[in-house]
TORDOGU-37767 format. One record per residue (C-alpha): x, y, z; residue in one letter. Coordinates in nm, 2 decimals. Layout:
% TORDOGU-37767
(r (X, Y, Z), "a")
...
This chain:
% TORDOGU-37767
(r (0.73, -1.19, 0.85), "x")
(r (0.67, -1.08, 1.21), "x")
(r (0.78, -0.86, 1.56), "x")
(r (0.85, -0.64, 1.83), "x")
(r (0.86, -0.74, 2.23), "x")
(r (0.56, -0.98, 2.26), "x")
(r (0.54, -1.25, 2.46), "x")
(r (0.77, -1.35, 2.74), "x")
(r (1.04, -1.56, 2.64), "x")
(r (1.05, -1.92, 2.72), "x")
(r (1.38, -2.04, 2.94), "x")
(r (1.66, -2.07, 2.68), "x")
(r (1.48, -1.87, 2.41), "x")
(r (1.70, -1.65, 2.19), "x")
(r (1.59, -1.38, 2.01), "x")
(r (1.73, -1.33, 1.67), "x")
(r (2.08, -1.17, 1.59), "x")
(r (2.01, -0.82, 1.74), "x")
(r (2.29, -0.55, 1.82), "x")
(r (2.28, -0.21, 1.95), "x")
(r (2.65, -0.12, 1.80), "x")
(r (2.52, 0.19, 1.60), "x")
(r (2.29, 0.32, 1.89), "x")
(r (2.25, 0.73, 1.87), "x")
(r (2.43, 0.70, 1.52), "x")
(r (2.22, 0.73, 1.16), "x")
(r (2.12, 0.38, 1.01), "x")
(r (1.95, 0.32, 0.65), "x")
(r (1.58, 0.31, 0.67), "x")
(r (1.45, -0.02, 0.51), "x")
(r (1.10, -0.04, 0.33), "x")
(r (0.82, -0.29, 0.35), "x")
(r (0.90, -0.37, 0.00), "x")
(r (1.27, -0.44, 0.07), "x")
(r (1.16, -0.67, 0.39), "x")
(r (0.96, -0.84, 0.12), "x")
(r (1.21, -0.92, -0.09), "x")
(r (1.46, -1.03, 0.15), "x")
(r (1.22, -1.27, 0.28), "x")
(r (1.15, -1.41, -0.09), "x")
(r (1.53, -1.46, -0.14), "x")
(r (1.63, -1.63, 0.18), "x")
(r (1.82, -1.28, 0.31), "x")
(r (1.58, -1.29, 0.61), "x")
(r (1.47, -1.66, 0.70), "x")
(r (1.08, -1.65, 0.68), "x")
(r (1.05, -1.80, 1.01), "x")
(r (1.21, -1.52, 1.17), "x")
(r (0.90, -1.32, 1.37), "x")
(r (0.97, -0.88, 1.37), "x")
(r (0.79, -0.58, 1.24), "x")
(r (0.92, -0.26, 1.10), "x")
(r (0.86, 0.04, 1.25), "x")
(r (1.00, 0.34, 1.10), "x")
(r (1.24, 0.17, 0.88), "x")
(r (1.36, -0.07, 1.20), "x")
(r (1.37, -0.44, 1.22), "x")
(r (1.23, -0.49, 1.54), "x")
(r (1.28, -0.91, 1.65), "x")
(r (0.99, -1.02, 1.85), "x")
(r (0.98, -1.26, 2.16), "x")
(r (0.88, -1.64, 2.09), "x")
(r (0.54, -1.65, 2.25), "x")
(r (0.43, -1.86, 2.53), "x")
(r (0.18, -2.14, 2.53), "x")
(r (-0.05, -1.90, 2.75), "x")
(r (-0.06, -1.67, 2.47), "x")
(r (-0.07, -1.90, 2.22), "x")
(r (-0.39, -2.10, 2.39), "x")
(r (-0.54, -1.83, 2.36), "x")
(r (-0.51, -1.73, 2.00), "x")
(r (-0.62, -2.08, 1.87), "x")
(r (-0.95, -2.09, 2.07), "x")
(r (-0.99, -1.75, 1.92), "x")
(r (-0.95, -1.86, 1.57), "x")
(r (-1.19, -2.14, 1.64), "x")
(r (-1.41, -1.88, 1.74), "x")
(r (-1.35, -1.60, 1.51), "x")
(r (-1.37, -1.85, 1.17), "x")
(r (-1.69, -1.98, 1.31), "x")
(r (-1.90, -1.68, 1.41), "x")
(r (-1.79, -1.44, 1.15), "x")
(r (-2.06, -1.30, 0.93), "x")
(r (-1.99, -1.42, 0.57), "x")
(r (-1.93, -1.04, 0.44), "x")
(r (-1.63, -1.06, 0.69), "x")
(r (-1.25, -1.23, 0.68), "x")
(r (-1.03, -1.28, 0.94), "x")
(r (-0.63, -1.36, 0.94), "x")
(r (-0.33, -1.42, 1.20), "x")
(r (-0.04, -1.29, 1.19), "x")
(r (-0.06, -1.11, 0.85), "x")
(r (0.14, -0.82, 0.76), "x")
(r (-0.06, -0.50, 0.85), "x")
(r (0.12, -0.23, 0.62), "x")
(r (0.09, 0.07, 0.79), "x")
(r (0.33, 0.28, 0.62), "x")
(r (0.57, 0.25, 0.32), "x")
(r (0.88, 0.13, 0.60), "x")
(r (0.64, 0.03, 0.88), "x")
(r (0.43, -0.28, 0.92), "x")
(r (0.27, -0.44, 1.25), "x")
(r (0.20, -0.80, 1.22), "x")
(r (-0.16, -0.82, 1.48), "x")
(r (-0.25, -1.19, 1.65), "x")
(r (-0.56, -1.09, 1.44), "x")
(r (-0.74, -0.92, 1.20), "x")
(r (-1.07, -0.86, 1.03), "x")
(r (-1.15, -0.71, 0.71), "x")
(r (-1.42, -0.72, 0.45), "x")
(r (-1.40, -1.03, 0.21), "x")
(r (-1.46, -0.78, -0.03), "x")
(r (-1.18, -0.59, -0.02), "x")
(r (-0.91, -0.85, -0.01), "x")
(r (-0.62, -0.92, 0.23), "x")
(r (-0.39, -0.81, -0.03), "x")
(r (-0.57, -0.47, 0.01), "x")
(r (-0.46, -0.45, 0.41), "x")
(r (-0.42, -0.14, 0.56), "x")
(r (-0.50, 0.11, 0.82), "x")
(r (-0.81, 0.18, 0.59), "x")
(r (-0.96, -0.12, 0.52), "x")
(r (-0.89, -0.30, 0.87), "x")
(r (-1.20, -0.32, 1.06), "x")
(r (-1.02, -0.46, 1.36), "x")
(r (-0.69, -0.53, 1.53), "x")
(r (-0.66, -0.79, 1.78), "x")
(r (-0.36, -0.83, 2.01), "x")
(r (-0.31, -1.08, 2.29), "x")
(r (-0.04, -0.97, 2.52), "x")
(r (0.10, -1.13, 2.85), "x")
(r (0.42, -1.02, 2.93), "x")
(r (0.40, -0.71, 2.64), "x")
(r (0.06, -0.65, 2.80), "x")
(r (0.21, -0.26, 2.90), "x")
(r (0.38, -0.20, 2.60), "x")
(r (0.08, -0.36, 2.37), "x")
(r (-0.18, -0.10, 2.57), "x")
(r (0.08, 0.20, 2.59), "x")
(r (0.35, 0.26, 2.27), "x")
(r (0.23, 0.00, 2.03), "x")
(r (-0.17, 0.13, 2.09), "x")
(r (-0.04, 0.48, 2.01), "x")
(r (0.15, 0.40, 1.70), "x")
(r (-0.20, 0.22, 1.58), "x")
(r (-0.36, 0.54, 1.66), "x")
(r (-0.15, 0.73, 1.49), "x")
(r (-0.17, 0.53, 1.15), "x")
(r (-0.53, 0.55, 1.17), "x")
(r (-0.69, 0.16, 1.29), "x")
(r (-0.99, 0.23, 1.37), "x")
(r (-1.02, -0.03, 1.63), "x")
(r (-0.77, -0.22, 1.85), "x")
(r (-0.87, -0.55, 2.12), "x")
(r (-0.59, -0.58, 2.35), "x")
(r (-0.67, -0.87, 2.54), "x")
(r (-0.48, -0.93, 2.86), "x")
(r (-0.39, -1.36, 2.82), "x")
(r (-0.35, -1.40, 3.15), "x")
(r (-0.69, -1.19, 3.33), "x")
(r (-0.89, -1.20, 3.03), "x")
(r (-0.97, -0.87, 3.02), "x")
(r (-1.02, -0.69, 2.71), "x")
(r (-0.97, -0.32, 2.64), "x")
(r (-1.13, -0.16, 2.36), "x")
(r (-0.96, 0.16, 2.19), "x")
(r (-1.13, 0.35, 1.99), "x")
(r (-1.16, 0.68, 1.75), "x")
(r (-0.76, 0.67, 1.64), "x")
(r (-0.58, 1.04, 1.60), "x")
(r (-0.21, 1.12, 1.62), "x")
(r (-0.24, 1.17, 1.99), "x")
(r (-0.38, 0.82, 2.05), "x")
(r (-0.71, 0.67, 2.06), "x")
(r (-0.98, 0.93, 2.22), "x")
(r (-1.22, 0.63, 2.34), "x")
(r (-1.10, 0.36, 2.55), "x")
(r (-1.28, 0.09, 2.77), "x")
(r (-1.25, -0.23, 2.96), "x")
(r (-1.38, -0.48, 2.95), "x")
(r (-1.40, -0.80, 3.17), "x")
(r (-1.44, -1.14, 3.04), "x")
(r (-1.76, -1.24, 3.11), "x")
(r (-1.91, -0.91, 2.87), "x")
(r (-1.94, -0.93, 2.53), "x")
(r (-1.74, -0.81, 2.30), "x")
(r (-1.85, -0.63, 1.94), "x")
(r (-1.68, -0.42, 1.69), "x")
(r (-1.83, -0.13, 1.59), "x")
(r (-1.76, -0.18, 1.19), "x")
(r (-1.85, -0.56, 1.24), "x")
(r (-2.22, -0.63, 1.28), "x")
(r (-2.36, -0.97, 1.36), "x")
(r (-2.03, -1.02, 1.54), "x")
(r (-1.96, -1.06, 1.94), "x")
(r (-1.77, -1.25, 2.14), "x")
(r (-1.69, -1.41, 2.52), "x")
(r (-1.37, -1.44, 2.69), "x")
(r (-1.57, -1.65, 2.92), "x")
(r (-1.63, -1.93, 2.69), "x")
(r (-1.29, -1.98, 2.68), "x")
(r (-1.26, -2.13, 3.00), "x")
(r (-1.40, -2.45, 2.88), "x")
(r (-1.19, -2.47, 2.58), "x")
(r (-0.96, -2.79, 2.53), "x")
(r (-0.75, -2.70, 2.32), "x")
């Protein structure tokens, strides 16, 4: 599964089957679970990339090579440096909610715990890679994070290279926020023996 405005579109690019025919009217409110199950039975083709939010489909954007770059030199890095204690995925399902679920470019949890234990709880750390969602990945999307409870979100601007780092999640948004430009490193609070460079990635040839 996977979605929501990501990545700008590529020339000739459709999104999914969308419609706005019942705008301002009530529509049914769809669960993770459902989602789940329509993926499993073919309903929902599992290539098809949206999240849920509040009971929504929401389709996402194909992504751009920028973007997606990007995300395999950091999953070269992230599967290298990690401590052991620590796992890292792309493009899971983050279950936020009973009818809401994000799927992040990245995250990282305790091995420990499991990926099939995923949540706001057990997250250790968000990571999203935005270009043309960069506004909308800092702004709404960072908010609804915040409001679920991840305890730290990366959004990392793919075409600067600057990161910022939100922090210390409440209903009103995160309370500590920073940026960060790519030649400082970068390291989770709830990841020790963990950092990274955005400036290393200039020399990757991938």
């Amino acid at each position: 599964m996977s979605a929501l405005p990501h990545d700008v579109l590529e020339a000739g690019d459709p999104l999914p089957n969308t419609t706005q025919a019942a705008e301002g009217l009530p529509r049914r409110r769809f669960t993770v679970s459902e989602i789940e199950a329509f993926v499993e039975t073919g309903v929902i083709p599992e290539h098809e990339r949206f999240e849920l939010i509040g009971g929504e489909i929401v389709p996402m954007s194909p992504k751009g090579m920028r973007h997606e770059r990007l995300k395999t030199w950091l999953a070269k890095t992230l599967y290298r440096e990690l401590p052991d204690r620590f796992l890292t995925t792309s493009e899971t399902t983050l279950k936020l909610t009973k009818d809401s679920f994000f799927e992040p470019d990245f995250v990282i949890y305790e091995s420990s715990s499991g990926i099939e234990n995923l949540d706001p709880a057990t997250c250790l750390l968000a990571i999203e890679i935005g270009v043309s969602s960069l506004a909308y990945d800092q702004g709404p999307k960072a908010a609804i994070y915040a409001s679920f409870g991840v305890r730290e979100l990366w959004v990392i601007d793919g075409t600067r290279l600057k990161t910022r780092i939100l922090r210390d999640p409440g209903p009103d948004g995160y309370a500590w926020i920073a940026d960060h430009a790519a030649t400082e490193r970068l390291e989770p609070l709830a990841v020790p023996g963990f950092s990274l460079c955005l400036a290393d990635y200039e020399a990757f040839k991938g």
